[in-house]
C-alpha positions in Angstrom: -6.2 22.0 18.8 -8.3 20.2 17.0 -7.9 18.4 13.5 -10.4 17.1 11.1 -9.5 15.1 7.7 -10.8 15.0 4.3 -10.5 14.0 0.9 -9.1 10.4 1.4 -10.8 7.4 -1.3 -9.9 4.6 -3.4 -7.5 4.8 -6.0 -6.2 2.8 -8.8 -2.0 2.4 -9.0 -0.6 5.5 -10.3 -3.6 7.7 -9.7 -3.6 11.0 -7.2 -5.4 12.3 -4.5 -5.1 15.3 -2.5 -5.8 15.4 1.4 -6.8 18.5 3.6 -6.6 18.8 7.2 -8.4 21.7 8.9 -7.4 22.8 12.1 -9.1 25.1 15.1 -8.5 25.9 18.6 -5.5 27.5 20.1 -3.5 27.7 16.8 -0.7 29.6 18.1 0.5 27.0 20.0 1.7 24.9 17.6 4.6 25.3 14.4 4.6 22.2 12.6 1.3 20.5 10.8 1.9 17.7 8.5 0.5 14.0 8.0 1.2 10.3 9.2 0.2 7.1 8.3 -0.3 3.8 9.4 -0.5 0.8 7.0 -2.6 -2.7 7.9 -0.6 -4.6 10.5 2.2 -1.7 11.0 3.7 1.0 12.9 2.3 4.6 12.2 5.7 6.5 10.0 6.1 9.9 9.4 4.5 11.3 5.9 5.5 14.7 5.5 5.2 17.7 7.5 5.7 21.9 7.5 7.3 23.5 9.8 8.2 27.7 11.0 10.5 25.8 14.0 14.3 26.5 13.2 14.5 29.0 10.1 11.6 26.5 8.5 11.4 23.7 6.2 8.8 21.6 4.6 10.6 17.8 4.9 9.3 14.5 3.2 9.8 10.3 3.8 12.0 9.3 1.2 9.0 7.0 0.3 7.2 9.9 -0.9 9.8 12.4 -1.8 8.9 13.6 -5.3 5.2 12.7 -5.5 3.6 14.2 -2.7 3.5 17.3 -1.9 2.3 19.5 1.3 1.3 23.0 1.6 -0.3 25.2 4.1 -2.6 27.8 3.9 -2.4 29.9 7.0 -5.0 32.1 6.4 -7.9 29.3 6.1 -5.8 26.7 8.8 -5.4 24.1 6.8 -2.7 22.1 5.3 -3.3 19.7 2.2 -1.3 17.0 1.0 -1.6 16.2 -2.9 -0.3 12.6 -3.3 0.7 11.7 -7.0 1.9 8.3 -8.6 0.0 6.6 -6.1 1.2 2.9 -5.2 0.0 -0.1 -3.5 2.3 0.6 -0.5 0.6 3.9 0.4 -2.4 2.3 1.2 -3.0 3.4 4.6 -5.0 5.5 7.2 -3.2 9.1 7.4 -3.6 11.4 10.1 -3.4 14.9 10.1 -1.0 15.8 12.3 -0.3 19.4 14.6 2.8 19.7 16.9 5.3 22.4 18.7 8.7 21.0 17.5 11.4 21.2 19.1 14.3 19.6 17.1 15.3 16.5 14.5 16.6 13.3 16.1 18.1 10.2 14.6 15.2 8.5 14.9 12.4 11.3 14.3 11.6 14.1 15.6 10.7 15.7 18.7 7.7 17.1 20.0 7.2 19.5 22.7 3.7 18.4 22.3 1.2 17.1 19.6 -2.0 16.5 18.2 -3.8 14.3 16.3 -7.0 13.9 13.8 -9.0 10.9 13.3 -7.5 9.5 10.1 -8.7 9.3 6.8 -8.3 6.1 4.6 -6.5 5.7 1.4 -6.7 3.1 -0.5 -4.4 2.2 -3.5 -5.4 -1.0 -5.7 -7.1 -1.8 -9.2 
C-alpha cells in the first residue's frame, strides 16, 4: 500500500486546513486509515483515524476532538482530514497513515500491520 499526502501549509492561529491522503496498492488489506503526527523534538502521537475493524468507529486525540475532523471516501481511496481552530501546538509533520487493526490497548492501538506516507508539514504561527 502506498500513501501520498497533500494539502499541508502555513497557517495563522485559529485558521484551518484540510489534509488528503491517497492511497493505492493492495487496498483490501487494510481497515483502518487515518493520520499521525510528530512535533519538533517529540514522539510521533496518534491524530485521528477510521476504521471498518470491530462494528467501526471514527476515533480522535482528545487534543483534537472537536476541531478536526476525518472522513473517507472509499470510492476515490482517500481519506482527508479538515483541521479547524488551528493552534500553535499542532504544528507538526502528519503522516497519512493505513493499517489492519486488530484491537484498542491502554496505550494505543494494535496493528496487525501498517503503513506509512511521507508526511506533510503544518505549520501553525502568525
Amino acid at each position: 500500500v502506498q500513501l501520498v499526502e497533500s494539502g499541508g501549509g502555513l497557517v495563522q492561529p485559529g485558521g484551518s486546513l484540510r489534509l488528503s491522503c491517497a492511497a493505492s496498492g493492495l487496498i483490501s488489506s487494510i481497515n483502518t486509515m487515518g493520520w499521525y503526527r510528530q512535533a519538533p523534538g517529540k514522539e510521533r502521537e496518534w491524530v485521528a483515524h477510521t476504521t471498518s475493524a470491530n462494528r467501526g468507529s471514527t476515533d480522535y486525540a482528545d487534543s483534537v476532538k472537536g476541531r478536526f475532523t476525518i472522513s473517507r471516501d472509499n470510492a476515490e481511496n482517500t481519506v482527508h482530514l479538515q483541521m479547524n481552530s488551528l493552534e500553535p501546538e499542532d504544528t507538526g509533520v502528519y503522516y497519512c497513515h493505513a493499517a489492519r487493526l486488530l484491537d484498542s490497548r491502554a496505550d494505543g492501538w494494535e496493528y496487525e500491520y501498517d503503513y506509512w506516507g511521507k508526511g506533510t508539514q503544518v505549520t501553525v504561527s502568525s
